[in-house]
N, C-alpha and C positions, 0 to 999 in steps of 0.2 A: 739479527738486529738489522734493522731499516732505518733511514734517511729519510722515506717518504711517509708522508702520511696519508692515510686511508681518506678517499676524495668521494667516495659515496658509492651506492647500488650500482650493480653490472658495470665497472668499467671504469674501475680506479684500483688501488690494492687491497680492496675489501672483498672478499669474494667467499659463498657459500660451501661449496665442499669443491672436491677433488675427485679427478672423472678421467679412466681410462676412455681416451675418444680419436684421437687422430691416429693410431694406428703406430706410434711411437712408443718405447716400451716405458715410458715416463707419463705421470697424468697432467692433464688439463685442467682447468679450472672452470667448473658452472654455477649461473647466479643468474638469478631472473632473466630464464631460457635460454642464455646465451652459455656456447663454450667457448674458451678465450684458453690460447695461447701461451706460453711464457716467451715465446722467440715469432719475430715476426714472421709473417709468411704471405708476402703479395700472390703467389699464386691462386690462394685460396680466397681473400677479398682484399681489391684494388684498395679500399676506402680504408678502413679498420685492419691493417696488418695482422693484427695478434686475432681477431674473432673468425674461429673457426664456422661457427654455423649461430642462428637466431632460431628458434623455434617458432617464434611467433610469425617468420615471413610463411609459415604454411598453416598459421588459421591455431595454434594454442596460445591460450593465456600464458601471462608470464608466471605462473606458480599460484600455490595454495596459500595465503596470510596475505598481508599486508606490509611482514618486517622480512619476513625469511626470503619470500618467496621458493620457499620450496616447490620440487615438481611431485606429480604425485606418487613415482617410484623412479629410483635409479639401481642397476647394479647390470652385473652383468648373468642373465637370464639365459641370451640365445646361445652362451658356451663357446664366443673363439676370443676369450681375455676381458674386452673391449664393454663398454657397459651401454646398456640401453637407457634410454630415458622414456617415462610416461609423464605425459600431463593433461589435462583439461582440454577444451575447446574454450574460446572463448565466451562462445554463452555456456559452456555450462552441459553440454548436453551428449556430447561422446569425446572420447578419449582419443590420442594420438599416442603413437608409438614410436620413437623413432630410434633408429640403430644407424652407426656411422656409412659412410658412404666413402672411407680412407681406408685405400689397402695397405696392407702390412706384411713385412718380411720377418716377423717376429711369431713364436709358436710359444705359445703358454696354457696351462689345462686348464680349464673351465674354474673360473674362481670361485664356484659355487663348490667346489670338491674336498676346499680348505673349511674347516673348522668356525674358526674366528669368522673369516668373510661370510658366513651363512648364515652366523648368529647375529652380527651387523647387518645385515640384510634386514633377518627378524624384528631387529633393536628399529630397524626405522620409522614402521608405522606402529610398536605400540608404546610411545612414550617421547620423550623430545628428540626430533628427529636430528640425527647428528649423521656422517659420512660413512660411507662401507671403508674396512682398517680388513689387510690382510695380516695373516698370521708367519710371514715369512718377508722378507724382505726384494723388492724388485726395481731394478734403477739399469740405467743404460749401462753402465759398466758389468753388468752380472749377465744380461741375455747374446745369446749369439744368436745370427742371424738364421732361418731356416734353409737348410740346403733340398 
């Protein structure tokens, strides 16, 4: 339950799925190219606390529609937890790939190993696209640090 109300695209409480991305064993939040935060973090930008990274400052659109802005693929592909994003160029004419640039003290097997997570994966481009959903449960209080 919330207090706040949903203030609009990229950058109020309204936000498109949920994205292992900074390297914390908890997700992130992405929506019209942007990943955002739940806890601030000046290190990463001076301006916007919570926005972890823009896509769009390296030349992609912000997503496929008009209402979603979806990108054109998320999940995690290259196998160390943390998920990739694919999207457009802005005109339209090659793809970007981008995988986080935050290291991590955290070790978890490729989400693609799980069941559930692979069939969400499946489930995004052929039908309404909705978020990757693991089949086990992962929050800061369950992972230990890698030694």
């Amino acid at each position: 339950v919330s207090s706040t109300y949903p203030t609009g695209i990229g950058g109020g409480v309204l936000y498109n799925v949920a994205i292992y991305w900074s390297g914390q064993p908890t997700r992130e939040m992405l929506d019209r190219a942007c990943v955002v935060s739940y806890k601030e973090n000046p290190d990463v930008n001076k301006t916007n606390k919570t926005r972890l990274v823009y896509f769009g400052t390296y030349g992609s659109n912000d997503g496929n529609h008009s209402t979603k802005y979806n990108p054109c693929y998320y999940g995690d592909f290259l196998g160390d937890y943390r998920e990739e994003v694919i999207m457009g160029s802005s005109d339209m004419k090659s793809i970007y790939i981008f995988s986080t640039n935050h290291p991590t003290e955290f070790r978890l097997p490729h989400l693609m190993t799980d069941h559930n997570y692979d069939m969400s994966q499946a489930m995004q481009n052929m039908g309404y696209n909705q978020g990757t959903n693991l089949g086990y449960y992962v929050g800061a209080e369950t992972l230990k640090k890698a030694e």
